[in-house]
N, C-alpha and C positions, 0 to 999 in steps of 0.2 A: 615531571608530571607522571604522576603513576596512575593509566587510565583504566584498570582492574578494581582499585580501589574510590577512585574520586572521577569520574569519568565524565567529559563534557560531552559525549556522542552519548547516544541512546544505544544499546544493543541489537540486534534485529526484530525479537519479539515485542519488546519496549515500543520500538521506533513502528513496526508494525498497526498496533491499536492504538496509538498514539494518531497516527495519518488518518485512519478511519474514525477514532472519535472527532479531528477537526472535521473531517467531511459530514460527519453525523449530524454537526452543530447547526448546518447551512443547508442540509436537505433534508427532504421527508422521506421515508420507509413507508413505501404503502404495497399494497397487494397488487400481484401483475394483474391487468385488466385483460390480458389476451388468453392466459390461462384458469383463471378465479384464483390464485394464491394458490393451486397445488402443485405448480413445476413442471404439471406435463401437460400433452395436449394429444387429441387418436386426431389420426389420420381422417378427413372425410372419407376417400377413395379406400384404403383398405382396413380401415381399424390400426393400424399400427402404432404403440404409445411411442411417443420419443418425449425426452428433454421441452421445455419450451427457450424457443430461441431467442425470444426478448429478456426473459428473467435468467435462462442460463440455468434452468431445472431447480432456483431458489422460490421460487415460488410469491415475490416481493422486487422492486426498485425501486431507484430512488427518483424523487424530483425535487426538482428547483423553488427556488423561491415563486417564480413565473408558471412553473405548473410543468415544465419541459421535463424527459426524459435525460437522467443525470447516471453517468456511470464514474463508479469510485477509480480515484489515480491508480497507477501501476503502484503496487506492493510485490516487490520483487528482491533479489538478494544485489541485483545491479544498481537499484532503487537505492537500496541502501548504504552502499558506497560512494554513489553522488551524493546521499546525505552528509555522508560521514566529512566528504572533498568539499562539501559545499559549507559547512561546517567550521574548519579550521582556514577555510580562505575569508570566510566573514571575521572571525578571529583575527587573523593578520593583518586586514585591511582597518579594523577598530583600532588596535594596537599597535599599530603600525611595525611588527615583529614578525620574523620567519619561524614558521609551524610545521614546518616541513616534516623535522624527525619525529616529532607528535604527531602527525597524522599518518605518515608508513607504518608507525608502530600500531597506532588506530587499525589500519588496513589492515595488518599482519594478525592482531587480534581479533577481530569479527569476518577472519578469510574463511572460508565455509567448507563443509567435507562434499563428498560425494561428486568430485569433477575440481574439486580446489577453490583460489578465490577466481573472482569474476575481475 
């Protein structure tokens, strides 16, 4: 299986907007109500602007079908390698086949710069 060219994992940016368009499907994007949708918020006591701490300085979150307060799954490069492990053992488990060197080589492929793989 050559996973460069025919690949059954997503890549990291793939797999990325891939996890946040399912979450988009099932939540709403509305304007932070603690901030008005600008990100920040001043201080009573001294004027000072900071970040807003419920929206996270985006200025929007999401909610649920219920109305509740929803924040989007970890998208992380660690994320992505339980995808990738989670991936060829659903594989295996269908097929009843060991994926094993298909999925090291998965891992060795999408292993990441700046500190290595995860």
């Amino acid at each position: 299986m050559d996973l460069k060219s025919n690949s059954i994992v997503l890549n990291y940016e793939q797999w990325y907007f891939a996890v946040m368009d399912e979450f988009a499907e099932t939540h709403t994007k509305e304007d932070c109500d603690d901030c008005s949708g600008d990100g920040e918020f001043e201080c009573d006591c001294c004027g000072h602007i900071a970040d807003c701490k419920t929206c996270d300085g985006d200025g929007f979150v999401f909610v649920d079908t219920s109305g509740r307060l929803a924040y989007p799954p970890q998208r992380n490069k660690r994320e992505h390698r339980l995808y990738i492990i989670r991936t060829f053992l659903r594989l295996a488990k269908f097929t009843g086949r060991s994926y094993f060197k298909q999925c090291k080589e998965a891992l060795k492929l999408y292993s990441y710069p700046l500190g290595g793989s995860l």
